[in-house]
Backbone and ligand atoms as CSV (ligand in chain L), in Angstrom:
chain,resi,resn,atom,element,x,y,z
A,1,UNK,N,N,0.823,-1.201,0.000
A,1,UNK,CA,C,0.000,0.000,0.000
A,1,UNK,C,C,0.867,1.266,0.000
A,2,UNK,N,N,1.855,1.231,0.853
A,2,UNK,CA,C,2.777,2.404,1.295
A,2,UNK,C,C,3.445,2.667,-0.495
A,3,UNK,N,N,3.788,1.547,-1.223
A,3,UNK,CA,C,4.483,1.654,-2.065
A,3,UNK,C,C,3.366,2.435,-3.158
A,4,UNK,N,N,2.221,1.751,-3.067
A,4,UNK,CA,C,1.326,2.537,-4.151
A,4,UNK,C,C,1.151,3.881,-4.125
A,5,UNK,N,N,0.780,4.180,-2.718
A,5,UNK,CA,C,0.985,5.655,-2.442
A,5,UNK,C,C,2.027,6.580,-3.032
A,6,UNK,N,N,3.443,6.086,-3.058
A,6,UNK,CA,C,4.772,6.915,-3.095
A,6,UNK,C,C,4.678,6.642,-4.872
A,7,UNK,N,N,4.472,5.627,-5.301
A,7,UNK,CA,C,4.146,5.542,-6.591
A,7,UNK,C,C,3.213,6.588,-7.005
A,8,UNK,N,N,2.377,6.861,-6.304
A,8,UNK,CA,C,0.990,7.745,-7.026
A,8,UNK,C,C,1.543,9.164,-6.687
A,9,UNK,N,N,2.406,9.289,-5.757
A,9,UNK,CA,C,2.585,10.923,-5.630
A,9,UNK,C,C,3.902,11.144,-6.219
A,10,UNK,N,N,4.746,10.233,-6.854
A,10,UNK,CA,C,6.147,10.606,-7.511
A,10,UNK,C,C,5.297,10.815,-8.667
A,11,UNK,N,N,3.982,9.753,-9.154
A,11,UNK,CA,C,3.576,9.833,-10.585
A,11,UNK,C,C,2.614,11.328,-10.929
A,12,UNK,N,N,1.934,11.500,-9.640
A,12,UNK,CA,C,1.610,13.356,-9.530
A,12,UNK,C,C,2.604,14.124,-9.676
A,13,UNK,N,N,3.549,14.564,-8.915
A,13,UNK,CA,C,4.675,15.157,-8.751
A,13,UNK,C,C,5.091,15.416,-10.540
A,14,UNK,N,N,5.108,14.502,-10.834
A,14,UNK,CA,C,5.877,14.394,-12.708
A,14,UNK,C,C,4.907,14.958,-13.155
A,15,UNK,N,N,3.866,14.632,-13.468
A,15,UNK,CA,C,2.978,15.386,-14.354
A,15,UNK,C,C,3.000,16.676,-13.893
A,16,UNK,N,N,3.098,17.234,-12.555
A,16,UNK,CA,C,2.763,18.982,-12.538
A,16,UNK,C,C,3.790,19.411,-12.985
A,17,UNK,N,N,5.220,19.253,-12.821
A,17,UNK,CA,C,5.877,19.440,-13.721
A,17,UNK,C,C,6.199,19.807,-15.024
A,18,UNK,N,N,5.202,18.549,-15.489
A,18,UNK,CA,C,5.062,19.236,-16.721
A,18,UNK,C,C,4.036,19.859,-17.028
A,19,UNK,N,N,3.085,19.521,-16.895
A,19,UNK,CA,C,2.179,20.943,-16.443
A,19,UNK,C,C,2.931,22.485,-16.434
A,20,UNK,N,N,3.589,22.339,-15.523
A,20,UNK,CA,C,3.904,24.094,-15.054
A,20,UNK,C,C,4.996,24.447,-16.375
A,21,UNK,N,N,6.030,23.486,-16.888
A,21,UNK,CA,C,6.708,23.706,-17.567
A,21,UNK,C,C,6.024,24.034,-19.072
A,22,UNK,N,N,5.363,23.502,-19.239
A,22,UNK,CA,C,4.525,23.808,-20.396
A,22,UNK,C,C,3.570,24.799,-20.628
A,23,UNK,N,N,3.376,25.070,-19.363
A,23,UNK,CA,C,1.999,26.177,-18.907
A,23,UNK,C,C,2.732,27.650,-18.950
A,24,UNK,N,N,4.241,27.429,-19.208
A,24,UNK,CA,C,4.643,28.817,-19.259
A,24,UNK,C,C,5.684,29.491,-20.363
A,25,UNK,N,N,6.329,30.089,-20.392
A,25,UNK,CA,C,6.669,30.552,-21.539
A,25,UNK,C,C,8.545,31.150,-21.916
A,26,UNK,N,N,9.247,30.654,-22.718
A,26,UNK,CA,C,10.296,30.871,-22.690
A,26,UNK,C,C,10.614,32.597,-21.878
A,27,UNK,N,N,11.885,32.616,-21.441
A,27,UNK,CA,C,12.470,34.038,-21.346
A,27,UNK,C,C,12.329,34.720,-22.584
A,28,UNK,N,N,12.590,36.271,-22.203
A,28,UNK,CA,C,11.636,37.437,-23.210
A,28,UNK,C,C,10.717,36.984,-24.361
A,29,UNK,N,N,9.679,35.906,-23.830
A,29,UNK,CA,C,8.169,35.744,-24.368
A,29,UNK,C,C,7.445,35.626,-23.301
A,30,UNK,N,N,6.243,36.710,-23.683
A,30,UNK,CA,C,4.869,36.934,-23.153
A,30,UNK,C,C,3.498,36.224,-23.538
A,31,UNK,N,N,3.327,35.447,-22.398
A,31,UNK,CA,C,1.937,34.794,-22.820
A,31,UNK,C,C,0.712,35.687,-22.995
A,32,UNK,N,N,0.053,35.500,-24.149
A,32,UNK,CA,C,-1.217,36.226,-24.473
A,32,UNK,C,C,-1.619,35.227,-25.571
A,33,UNK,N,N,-3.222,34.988,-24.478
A,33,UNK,CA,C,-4.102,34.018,-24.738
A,33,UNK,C,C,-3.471,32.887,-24.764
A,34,UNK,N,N,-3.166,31.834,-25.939
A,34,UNK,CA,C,-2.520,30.455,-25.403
A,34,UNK,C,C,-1.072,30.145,-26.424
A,35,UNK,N,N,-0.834,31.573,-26.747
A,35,UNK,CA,C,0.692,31.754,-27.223
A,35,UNK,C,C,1.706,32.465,-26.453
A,36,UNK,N,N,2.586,32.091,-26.847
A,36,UNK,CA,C,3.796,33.380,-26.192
A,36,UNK,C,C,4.414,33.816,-27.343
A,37,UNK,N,N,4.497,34.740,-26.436
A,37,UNK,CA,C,5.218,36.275,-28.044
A,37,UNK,C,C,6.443,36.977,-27.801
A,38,UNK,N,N,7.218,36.930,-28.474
A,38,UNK,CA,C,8.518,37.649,-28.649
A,38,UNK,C,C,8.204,38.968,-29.469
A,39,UNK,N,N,8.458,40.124,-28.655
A,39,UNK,CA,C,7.991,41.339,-29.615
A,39,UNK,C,C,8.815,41.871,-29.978
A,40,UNK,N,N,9.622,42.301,-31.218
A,40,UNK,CA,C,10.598,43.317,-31.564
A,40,UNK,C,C,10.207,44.379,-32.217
A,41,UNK,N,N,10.430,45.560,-31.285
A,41,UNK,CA,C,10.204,47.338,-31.689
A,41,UNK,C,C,10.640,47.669,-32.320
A,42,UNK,N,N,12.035,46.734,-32.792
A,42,UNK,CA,C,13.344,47.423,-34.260
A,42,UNK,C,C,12.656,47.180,-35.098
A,43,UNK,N,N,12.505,47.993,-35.943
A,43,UNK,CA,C,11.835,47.349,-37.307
A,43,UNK,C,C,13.631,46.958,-38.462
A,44,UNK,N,N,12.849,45.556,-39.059
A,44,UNK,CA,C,13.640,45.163,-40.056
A,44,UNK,C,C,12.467,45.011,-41.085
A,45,UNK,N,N,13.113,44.361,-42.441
A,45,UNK,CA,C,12.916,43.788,-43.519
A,45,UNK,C,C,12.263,42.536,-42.814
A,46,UNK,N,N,10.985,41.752,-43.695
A,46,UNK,CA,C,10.827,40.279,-43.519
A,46,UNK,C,C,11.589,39.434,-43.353
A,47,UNK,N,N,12.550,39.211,-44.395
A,47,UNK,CA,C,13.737,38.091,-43.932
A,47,UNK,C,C,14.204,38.249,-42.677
A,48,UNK,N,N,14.778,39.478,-42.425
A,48,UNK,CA,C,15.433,39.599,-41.218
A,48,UNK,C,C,14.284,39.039,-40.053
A,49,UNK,N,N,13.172,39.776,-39.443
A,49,UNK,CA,C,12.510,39.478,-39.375
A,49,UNK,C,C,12.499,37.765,-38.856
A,50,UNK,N,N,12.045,36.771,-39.726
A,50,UNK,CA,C,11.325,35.379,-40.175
A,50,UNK,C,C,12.994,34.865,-39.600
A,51,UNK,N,N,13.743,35.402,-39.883
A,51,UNK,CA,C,15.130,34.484,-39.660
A,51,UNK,C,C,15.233,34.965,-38.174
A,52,UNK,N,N,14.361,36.005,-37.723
A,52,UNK,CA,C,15.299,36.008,-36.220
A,52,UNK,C,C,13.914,35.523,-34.874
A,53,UNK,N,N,12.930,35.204,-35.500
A,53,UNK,CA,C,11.821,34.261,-35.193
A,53,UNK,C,C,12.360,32.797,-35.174
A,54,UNK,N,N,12.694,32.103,-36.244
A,54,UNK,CA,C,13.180,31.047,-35.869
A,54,UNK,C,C,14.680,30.661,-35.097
A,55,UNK,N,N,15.505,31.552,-35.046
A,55,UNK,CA,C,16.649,31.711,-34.149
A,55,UNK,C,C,16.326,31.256,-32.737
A,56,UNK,N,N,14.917,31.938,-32.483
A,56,UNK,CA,C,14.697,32.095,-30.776
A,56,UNK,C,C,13.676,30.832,-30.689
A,57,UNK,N,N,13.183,30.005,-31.672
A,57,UNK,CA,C,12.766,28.675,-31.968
A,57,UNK,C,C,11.317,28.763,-31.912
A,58,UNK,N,N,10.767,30.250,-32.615
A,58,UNK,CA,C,9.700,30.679,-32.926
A,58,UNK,C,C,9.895,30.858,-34.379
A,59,UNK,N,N,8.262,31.405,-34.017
A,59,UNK,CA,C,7.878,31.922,-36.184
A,59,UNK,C,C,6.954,33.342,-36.289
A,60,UNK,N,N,6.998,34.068,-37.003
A,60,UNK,CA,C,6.191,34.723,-37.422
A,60,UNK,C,C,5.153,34.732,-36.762
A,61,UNK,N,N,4.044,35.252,-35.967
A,61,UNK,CA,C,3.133,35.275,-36.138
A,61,UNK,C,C,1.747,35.239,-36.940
A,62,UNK,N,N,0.868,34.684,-36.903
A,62,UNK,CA,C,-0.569,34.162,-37.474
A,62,UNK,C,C,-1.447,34.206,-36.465
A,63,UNK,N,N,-2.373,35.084,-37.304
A,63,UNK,CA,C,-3.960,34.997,-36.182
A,63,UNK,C,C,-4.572,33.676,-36.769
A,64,UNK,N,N,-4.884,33.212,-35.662
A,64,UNK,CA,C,-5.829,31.695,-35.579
A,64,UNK,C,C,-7.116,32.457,-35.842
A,65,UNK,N,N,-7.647,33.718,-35.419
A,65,UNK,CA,C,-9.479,33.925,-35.511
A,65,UNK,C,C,-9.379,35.511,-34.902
A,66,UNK,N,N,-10.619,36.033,-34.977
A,66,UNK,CA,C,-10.514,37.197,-34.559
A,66,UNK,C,C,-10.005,37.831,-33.134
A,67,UNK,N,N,-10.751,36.081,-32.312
A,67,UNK,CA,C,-10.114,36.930,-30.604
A,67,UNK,C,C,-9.227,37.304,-30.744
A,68,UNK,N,N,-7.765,36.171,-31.504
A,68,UNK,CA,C,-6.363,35.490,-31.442
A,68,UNK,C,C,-6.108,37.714,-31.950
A,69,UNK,N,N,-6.357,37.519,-33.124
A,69,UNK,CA,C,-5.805,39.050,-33.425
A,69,UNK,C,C,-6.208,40.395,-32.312
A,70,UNK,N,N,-7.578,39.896,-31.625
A,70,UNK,CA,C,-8.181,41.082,-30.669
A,70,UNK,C,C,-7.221,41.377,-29.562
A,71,UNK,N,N,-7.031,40.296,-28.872
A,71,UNK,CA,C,-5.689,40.117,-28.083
A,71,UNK,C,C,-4.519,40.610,-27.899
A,72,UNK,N,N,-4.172,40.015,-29.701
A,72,UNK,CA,C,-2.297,40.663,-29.480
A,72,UNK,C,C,-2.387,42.055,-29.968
A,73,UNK,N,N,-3.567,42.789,-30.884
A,73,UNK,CA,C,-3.349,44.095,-31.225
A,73,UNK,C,C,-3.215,44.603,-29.942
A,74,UNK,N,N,-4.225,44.273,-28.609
A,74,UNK,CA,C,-4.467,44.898,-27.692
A,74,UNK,C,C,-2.321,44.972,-26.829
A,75,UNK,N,N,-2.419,43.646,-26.618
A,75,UNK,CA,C,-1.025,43.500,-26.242
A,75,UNK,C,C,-0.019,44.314,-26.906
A,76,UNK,N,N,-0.054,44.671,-28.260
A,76,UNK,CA,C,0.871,45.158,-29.009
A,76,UNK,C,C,1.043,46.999,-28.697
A,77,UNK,N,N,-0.575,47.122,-28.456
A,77,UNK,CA,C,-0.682,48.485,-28.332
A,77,UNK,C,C,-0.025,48.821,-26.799
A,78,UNK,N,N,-0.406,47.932,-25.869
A,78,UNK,CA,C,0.283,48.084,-24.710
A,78,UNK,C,C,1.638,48.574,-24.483
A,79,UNK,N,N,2.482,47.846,-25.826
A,79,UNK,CA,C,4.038,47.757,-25.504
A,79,UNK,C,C,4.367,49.427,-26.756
A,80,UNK,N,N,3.426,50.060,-26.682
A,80,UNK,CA,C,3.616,51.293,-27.503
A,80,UNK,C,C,3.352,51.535,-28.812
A,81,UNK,N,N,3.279,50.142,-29.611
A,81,UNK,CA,C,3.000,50.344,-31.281
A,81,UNK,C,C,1.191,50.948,-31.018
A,82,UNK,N,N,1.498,51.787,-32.411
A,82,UNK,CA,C,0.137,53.154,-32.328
A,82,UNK,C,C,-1.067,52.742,-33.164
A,83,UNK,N,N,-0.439,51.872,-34.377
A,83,UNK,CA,C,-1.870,51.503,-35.130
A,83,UNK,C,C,-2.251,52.357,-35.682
A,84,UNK,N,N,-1.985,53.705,-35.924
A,84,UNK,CA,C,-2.898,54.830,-36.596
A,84,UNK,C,C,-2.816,54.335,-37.837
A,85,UNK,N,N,-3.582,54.863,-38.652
A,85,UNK,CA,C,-4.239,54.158,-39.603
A,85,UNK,C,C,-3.243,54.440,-40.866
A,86,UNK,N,N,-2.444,53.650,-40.874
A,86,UNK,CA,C,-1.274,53.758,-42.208
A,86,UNK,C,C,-1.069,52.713,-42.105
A,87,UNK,N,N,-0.573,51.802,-43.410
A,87,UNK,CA,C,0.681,50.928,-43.468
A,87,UNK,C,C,2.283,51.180,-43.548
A,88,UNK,N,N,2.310,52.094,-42.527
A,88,UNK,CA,C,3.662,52.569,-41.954
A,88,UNK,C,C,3.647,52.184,-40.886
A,89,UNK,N,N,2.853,51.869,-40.144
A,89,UNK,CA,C,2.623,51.368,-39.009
A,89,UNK,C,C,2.328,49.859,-38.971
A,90,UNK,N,N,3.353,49.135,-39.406
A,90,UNK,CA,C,2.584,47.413,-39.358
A,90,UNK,C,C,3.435,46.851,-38.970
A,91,UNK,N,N,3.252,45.625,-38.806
A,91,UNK,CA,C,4.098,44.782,-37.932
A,91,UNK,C,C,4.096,43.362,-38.804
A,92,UNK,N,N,5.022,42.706,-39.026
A,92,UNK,CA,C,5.307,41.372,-40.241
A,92,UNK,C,C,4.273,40.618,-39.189
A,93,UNK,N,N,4.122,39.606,-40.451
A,93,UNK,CA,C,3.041,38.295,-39.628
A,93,UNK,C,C,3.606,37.184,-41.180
A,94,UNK,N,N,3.615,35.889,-40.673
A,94,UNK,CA,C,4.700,34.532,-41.137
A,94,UNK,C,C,3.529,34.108,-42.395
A,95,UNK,N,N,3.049,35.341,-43.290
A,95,UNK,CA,C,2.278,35.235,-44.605
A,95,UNK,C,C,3.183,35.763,-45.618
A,96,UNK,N,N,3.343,35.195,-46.885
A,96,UNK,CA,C,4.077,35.643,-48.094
A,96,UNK,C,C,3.392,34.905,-49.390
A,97,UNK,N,N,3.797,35.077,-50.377
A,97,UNK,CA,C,3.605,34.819,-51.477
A,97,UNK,C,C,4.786,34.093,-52.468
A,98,UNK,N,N,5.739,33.978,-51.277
A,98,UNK,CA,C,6.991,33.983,-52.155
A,98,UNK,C,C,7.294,32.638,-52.776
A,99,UNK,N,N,6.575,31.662,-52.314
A,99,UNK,CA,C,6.685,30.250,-53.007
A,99,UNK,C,C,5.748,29.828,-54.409
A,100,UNK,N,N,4.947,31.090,-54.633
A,100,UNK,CA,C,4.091,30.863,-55.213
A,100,UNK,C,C,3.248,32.132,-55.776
A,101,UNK,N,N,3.428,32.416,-56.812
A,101,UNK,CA,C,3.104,34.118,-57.304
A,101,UNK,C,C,1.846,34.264,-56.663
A,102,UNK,N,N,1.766,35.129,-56.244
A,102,UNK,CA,C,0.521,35.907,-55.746
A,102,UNK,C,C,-0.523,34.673,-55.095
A,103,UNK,N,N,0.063,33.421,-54.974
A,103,UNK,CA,C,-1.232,33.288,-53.868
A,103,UNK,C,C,-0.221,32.951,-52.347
A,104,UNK,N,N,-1.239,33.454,-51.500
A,104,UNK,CA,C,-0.925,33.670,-50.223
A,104,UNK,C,C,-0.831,32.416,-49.419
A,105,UNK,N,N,0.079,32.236,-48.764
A,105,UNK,CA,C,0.165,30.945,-47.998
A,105,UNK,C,C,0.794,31.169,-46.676
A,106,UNK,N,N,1.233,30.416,-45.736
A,106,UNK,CA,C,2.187,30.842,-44.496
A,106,UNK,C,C,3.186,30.317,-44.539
A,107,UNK,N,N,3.948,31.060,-44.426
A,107,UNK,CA,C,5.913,31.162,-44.780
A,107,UNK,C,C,6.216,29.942,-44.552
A,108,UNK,N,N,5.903,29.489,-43.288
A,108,UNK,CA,C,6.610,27.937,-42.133
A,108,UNK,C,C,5.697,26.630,-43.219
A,109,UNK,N,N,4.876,26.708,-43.451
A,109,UNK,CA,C,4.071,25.483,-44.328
A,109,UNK,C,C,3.647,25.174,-45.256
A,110,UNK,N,N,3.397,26.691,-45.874
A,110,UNK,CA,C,2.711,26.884,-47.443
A,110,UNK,C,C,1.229,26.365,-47.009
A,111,UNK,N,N,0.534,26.104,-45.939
A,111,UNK,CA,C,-0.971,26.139,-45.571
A,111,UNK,C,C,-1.462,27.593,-45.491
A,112,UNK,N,N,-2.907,27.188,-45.948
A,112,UNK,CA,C,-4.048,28.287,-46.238
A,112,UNK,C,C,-3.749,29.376,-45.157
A,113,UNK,N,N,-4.047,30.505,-45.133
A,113,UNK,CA,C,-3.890,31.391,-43.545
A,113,UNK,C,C,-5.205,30.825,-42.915
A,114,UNK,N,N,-5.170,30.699,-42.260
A,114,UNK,CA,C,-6.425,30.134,-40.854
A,114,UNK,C,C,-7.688,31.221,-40.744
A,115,UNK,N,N,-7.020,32.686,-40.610
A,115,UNK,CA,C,-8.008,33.496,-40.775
A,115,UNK,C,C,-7.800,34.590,-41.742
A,116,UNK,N,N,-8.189,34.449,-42.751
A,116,UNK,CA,C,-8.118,35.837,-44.119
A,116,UNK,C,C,-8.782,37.160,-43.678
A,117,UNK,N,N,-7.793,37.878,-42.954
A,117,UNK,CA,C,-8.268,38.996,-42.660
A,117,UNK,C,C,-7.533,40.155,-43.359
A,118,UNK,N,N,-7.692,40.113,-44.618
A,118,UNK,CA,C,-7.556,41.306,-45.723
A,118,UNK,C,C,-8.623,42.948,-45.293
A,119,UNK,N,N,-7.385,43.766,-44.959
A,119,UNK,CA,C,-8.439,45.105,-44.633
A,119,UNK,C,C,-9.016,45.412,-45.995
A,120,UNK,N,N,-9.734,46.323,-46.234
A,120,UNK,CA,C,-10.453,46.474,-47.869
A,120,UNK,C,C,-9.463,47.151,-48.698
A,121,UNK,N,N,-9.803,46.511,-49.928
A,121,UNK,CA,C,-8.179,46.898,-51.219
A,121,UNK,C,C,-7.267,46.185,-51.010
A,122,UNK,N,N,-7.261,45.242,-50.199
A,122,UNK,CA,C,-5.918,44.544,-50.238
A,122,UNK,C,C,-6.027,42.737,-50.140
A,123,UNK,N,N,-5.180,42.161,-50.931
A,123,UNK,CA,C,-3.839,42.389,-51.176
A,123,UNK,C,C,-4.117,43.081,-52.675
A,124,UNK,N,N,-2.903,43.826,-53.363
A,124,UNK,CA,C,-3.494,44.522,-54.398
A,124,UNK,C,C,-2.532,44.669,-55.377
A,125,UNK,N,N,-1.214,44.206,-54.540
A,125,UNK,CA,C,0.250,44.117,-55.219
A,125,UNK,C,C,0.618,44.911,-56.190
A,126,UNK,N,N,0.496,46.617,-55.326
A,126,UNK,CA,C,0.479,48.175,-55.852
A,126,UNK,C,C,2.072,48.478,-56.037
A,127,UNK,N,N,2.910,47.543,-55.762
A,127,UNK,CA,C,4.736,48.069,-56.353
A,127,UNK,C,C,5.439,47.932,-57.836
A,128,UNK,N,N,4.885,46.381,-57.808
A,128,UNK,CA,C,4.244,44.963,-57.853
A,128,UNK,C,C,5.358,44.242,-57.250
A,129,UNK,N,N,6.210,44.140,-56.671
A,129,UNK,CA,C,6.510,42.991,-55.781
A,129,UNK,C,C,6.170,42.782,-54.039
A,130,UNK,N,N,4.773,43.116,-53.897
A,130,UNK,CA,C,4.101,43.301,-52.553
A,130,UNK,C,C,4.379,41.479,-52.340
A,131,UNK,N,N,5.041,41.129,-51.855
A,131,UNK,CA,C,5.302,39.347,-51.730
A,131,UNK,C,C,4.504,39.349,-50.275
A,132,UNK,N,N,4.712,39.767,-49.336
A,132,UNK,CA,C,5.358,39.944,-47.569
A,132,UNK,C,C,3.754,40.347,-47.797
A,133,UNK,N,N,3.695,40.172,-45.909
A,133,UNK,CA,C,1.932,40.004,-45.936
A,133,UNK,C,C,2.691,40.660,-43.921
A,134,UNK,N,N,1.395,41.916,-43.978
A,134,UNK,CA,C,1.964,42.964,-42.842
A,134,UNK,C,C,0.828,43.161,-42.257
A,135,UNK,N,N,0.579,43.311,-40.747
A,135,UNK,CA,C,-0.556,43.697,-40.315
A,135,UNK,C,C,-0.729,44.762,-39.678
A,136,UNK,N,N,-1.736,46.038,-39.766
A,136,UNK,CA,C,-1.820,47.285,-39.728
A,136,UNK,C,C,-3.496,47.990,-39.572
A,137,UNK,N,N,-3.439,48.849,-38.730
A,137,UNK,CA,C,-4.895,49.338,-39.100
A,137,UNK,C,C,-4.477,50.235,-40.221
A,138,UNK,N,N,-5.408,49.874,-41.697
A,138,UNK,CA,C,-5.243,50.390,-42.767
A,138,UNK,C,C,-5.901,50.315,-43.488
A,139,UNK,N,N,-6.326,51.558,-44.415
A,139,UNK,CA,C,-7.377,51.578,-44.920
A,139,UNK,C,C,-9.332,51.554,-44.195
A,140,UNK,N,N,-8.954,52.053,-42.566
A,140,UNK,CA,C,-9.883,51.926,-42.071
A,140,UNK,C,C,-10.454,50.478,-41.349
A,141,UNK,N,N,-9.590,49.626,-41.209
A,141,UNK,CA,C,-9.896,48.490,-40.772
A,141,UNK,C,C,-8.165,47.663,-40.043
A,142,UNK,N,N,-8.410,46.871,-39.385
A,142,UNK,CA,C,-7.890,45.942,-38.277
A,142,UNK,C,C,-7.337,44.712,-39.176
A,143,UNK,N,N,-6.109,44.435,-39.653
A,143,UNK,CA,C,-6.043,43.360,-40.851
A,143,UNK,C,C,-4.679,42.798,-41.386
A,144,UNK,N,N,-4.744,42.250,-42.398
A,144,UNK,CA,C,-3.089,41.534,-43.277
A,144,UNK,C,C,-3.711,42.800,-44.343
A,145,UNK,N,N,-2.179,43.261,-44.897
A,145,UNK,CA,C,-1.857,43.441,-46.217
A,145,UNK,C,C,-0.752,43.543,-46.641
A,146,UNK,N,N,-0.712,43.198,-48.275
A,146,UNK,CA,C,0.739,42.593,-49.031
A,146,UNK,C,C,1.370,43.957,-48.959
A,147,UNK,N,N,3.102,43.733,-49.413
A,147,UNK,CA,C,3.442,45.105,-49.017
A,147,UNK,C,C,4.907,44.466,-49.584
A,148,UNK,N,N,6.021,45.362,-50.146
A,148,UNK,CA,C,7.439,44.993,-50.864
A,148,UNK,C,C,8.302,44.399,-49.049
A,149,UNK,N,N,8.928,42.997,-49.518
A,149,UNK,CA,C,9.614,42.363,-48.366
A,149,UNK,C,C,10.864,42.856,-47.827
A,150,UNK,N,N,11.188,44.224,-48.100
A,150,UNK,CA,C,12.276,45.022,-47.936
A,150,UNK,C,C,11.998,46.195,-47.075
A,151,UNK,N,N,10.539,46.442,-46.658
A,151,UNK,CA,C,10.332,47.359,-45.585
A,151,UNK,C,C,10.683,47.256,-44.501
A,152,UNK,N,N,11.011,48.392,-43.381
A,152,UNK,CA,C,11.544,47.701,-42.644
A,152,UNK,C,C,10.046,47.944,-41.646
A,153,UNK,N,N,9.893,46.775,-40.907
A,153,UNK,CA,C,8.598,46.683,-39.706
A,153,UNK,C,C,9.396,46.537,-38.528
A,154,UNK,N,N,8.761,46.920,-37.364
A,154,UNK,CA,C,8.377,45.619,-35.942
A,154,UNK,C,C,8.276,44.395,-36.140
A,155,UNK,N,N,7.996,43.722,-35.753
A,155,UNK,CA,C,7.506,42.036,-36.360
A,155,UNK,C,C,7.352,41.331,-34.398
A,156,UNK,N,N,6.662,40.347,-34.949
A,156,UNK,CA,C,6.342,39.536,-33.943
A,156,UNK,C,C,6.802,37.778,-34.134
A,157,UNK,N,N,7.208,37.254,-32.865
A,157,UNK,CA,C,7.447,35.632,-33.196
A,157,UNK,C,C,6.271,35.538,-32.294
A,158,UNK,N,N,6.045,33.861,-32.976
A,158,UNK,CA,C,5.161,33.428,-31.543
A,158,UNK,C,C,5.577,31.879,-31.500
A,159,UNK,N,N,5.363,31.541,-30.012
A,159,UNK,CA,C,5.291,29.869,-29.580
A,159,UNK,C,C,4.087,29.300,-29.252
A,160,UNK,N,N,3.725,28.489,-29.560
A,160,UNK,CA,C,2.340,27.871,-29.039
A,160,UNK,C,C,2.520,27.592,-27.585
A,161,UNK,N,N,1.434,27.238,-26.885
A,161,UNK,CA,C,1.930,26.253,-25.229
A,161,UNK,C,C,0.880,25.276,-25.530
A,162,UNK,N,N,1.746,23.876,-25.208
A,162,UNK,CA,C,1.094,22.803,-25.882
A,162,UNK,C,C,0.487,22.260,-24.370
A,163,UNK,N,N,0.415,22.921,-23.888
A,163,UNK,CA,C,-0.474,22.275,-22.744
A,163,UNK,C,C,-2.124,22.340,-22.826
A,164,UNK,N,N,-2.877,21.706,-21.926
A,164,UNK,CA,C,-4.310,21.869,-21.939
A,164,UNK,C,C,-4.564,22.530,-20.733
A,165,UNK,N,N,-4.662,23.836,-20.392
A,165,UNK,CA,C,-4.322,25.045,-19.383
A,165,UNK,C,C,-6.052,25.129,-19.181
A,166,UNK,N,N,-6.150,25.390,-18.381
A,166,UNK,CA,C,-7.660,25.774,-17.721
A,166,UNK,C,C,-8.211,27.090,-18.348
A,167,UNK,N,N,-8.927,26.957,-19.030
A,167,UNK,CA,C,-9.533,28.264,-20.059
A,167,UNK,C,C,-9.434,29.136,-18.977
A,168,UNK,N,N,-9.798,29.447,-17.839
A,168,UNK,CA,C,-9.662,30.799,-16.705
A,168,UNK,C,C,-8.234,31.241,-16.938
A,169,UNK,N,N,-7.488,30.114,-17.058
A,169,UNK,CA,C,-5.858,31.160,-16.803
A,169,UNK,C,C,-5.541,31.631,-18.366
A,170,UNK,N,N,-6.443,31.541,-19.402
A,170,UNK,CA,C,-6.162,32.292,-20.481
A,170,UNK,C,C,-6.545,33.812,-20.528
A,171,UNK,N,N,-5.883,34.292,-20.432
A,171,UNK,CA,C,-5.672,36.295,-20.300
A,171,UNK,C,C,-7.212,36.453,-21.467
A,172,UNK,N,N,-7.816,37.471,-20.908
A,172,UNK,CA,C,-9.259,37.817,-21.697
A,172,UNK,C,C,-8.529,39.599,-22.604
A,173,UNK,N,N,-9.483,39.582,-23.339
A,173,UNK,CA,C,-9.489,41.122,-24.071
A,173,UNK,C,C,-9.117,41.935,-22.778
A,174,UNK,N,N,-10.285,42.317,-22.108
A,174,UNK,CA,C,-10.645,43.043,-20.901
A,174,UNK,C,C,-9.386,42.978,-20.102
A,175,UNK,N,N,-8.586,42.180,-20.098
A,175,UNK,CA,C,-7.322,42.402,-18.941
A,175,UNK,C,C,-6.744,43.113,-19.488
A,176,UNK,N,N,-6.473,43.508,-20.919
A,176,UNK,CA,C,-5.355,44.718,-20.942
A,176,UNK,C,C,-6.048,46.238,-20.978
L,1,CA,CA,CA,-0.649,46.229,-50.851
């Protein structure tokens, strides 16, 4: 009996572990909602960018759905980016075109984007080498648009947390 016991609480003990280890989020990444985010204020070029996302053993960012984007704009605005309504103001997200003329895919897989949130007029590939896919309030709306892969942005990485976390400890709109 004694042994089952010490068995059942070494075999608890391990799982919270991983639990907690999973439930949280590398150094300089911030959990918001059920990702963590690496934010960089320097603006580079995309490549630069996408190459220094996977360095830190992240990617680009992608909105999964509208909360997913309601969230990190909110988070983003927190850490000072303004959003006023230009695409001078955008931040890279892990969408391009570059494997494949003009249709849009995500950098890391070449899968569909999850949520097509094109602000209106865009993508419109006005240089014409708008490859790079940027997110910005622009044109009056909250969104992706194509844009030349040599601008320099902010950009965002993100990590998933592969845990199954108690929907309460996921950060709401309203907290920031
Ligand atoms: Ca464009």
């Amino acid at each position: 009996m004694t042994v089952q016991v010490l068995f059942a609480s070494v075999l608890l003990s391990a799982v919270l572990v991983v639990l907690a280890r999973s439930d949280s989020c590398p150094d300089d990444f911030t959990r918001v909602g059920n990702k963590c985010y690496y934010v960089s204020l320097e603006a580079t070029n995309w490549h630069v960018a996408d190459r220094t996302c996977r360095k830190l053993g992240a990617d680009l960012m992608v909105f999964d759905d509208a909360q997913d984007q309601a969230l990190t704009t909110a988070h983003l605005k927190s850490l000072g980016l303004t959003f006023s309504d230009s695409y001078r103001h955008s931040v890279w997200v892990g969408i391009n075109c570059l494997g494949d003329r003009r249709h849009f895919s995500l950098s890391k897989t070449g899968d569909e984007i999850p949520f097509k949130n094109w602000v209106p007029q865009q993508p419109d590939n006005a240089s014409p080498e708008e490859d790079c896919v940027a997110f910005a309030n622009y044109n009056r709306a909250y969104g992706y648009h194509d844009i030349e892969c040599d601008f320099d942005f902010p950009f965002v990485c993100e990590r998933r947390l592969s845990c199954l976390c108690p929907r309460q400890q996921l950060l709401k709109a309203e907290d920031f």
